[in-house]
C-alpha positions in Angstrom: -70.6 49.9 -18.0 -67.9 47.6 -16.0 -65.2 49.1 -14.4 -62.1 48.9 -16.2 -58.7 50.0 -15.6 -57.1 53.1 -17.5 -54.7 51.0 -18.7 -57.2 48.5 -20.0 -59.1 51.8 -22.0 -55.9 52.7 -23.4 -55.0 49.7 -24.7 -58.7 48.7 -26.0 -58.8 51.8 -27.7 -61.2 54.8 -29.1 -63.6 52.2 -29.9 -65.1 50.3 -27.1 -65.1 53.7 -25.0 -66.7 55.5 -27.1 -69.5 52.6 -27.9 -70.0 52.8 -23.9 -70.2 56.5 -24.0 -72.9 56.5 -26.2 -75.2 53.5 -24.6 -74.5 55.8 -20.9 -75.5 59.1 -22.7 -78.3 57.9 -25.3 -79.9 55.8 -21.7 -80.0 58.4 -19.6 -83.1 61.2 -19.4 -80.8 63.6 -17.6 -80.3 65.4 -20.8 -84.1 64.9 -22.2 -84.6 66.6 -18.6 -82.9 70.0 -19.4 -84.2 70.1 -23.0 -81.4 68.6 -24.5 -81.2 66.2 -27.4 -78.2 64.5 -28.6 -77.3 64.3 -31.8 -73.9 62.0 -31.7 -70.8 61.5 -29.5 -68.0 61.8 -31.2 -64.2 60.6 -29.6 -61.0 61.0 -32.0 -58.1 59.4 -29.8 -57.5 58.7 -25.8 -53.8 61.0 -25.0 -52.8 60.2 -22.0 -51.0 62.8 -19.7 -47.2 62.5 -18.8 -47.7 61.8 -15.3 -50.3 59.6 -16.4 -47.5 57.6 -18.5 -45.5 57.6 -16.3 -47.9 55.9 -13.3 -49.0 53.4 -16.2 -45.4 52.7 -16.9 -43.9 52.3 -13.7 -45.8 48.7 -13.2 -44.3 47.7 -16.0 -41.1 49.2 -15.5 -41.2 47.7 -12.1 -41.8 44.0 -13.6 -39.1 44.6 -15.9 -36.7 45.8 -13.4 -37.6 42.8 -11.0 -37.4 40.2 -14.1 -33.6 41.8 -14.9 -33.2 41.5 -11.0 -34.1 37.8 -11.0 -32.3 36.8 -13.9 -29.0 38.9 -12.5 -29.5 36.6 -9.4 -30.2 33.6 -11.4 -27.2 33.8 -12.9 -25.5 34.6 -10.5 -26.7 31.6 -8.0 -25.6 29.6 -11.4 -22.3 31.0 -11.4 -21.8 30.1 -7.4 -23.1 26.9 -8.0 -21.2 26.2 -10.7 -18.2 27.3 -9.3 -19.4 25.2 -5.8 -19.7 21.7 -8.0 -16.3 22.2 -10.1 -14.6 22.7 -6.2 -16.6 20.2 -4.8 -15.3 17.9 -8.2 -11.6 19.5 -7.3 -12.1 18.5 -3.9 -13.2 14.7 -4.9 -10.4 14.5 -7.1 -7.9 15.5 -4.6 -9.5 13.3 -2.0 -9.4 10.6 -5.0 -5.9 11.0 -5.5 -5.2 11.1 -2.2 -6.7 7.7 -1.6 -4.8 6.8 -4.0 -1.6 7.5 -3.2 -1.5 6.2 -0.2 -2.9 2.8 -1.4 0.1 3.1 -3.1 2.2 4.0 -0.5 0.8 0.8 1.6 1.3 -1.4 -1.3 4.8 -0.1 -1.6 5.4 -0.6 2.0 3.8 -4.3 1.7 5.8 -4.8 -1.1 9.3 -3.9 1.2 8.2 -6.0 4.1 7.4 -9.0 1.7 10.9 -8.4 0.3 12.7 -8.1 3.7 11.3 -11.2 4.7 11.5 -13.1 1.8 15.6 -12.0 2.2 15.3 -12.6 6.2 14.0 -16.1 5.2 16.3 -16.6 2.2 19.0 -15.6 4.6 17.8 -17.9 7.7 17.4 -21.0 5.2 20.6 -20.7 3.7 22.3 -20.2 7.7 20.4 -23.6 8.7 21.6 -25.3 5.4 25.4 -24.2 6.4 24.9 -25.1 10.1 23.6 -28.2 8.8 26.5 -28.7 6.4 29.1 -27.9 9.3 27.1 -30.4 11.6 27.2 -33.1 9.2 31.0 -32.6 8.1 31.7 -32.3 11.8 30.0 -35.1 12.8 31.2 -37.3 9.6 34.8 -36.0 10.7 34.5 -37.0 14.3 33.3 -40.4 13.0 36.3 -40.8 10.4 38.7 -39.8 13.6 37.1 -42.3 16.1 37.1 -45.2 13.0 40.8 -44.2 12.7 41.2 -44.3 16.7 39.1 -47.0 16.7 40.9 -49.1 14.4 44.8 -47.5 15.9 43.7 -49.3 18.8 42.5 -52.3 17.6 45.9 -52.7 16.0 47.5 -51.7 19.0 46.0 -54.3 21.2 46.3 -56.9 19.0 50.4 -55.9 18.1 50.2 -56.3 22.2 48.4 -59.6 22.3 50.6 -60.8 19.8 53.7 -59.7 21.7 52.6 -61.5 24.8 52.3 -64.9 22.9 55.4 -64.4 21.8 58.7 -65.7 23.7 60.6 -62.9 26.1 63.6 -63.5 23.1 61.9 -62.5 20.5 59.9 -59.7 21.8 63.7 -58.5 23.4 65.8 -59.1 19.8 62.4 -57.0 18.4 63.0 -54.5 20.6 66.6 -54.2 20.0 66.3 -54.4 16.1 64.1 -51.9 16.2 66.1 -49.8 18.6 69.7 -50.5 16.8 67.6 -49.7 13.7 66.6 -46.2 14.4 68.8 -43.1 12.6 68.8 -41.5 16.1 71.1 -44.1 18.0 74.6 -43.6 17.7 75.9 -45.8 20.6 74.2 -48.2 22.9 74.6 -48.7 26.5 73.2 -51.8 27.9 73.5 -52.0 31.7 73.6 -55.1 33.7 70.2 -55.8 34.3 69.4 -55.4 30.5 72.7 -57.9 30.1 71.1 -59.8 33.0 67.3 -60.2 31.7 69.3 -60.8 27.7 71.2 -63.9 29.2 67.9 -65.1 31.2 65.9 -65.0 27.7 68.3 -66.8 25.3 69.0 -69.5 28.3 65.2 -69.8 28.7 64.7 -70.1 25.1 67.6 -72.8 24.5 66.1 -74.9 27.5 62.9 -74.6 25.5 64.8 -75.8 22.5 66.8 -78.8 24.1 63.2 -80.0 26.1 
């Protein structure tokens, strides 16, 4: 007969136990010994006592408690980390947006520079144009003045080389028309030299006449 646990009798049943029972008693002579025959074994049902029960149970009871144990911490660790990827998933999307704000922030603050110097530039082309415009007119006036200077001159000098071709008579009855002729004179005085240098002029121009 192999050894077999009492829970492994109980659960095979009446049968097989009481098949063994009968090859260990029907083999042995220790009966046959005493003068005693056997006639039958006979075995209605295995009962088990209640301590019995309860030291068969407590195995199982154990198992089931540490199953219930390991699913409680299963789900649990689930429940941590599940809750540790949806923070870690808050905490990439913060990072995310993050990242992306200031992105924007930089492109906002390219944007301003481009803008300042596209005014600073705007602003330094249009001073150049209007220096440039001042330095041509300037220039263009200071060349109108000295062709106007220029050409006073020219008239001046040749109103003077014209007067000294001239005789003394004409350049003094010139200068006395133009003198007699002016709004300003009232009365004029002619001194003796002037009479003196007159006579001298119309004497030398009617000796230049009579030659």
């Amino acid at each position: 007969m192999s050894a077999r646990t009492v829970g492994e009798v109980l659960s095979a049943g009446v049968g097989p136990l009481l098949a063994s029972l009968e090859a260990e008693v029907t083999g042995s002579r220790r009966l046959a010994d005493i003068g005693v025959e056997l006639a039958g074994v006979r075995l209605t049902t295995l009962t088990p006592s209640p301590d019995l029960v309860r030291a068969l149970r407590q195995p199982t009871v154990e198992r089931l408690q540490q199953s219930a144990d390991e699913a409680t911490f299963a789900r649990r660790a689930a429940a941590v980390e599940k809750e540790a990827a949806i923070a870690e998933n808050e905490t990439k999307a913060r990072i995310r947006l993050e990242e992306e704000r200031a992105l924007l922030i930089a492109r906002e603050r390219d944007n301003e520079v481009a803008r300042a110097e596209a005014q600073s530039e705007t602003a330094r082309v249009a001073a150049e144009g209007a220096a440039r415009t001042r330095h041509i007119s300037s220039e263009a006036e200071a060349a109108s003045i000295l062709k106007l200077d220029e050409a006073h001159l020219k008239g001046e000098r040749e109103r003077a080389d014209i007067a000294r071709s001239m005789p003394e008579v004409v350049v003094l009855a010139e200068a006395l028309k133009t003198g007699l002729g002016s709004s300003n004179i009232g009365t004029l005085n002619l001194g003796p030299d002037v009479v003196s240098l007159i006579s001298g002029a119309l004497a030398h121009a009617a000796n230049g006449k009579a030659g």
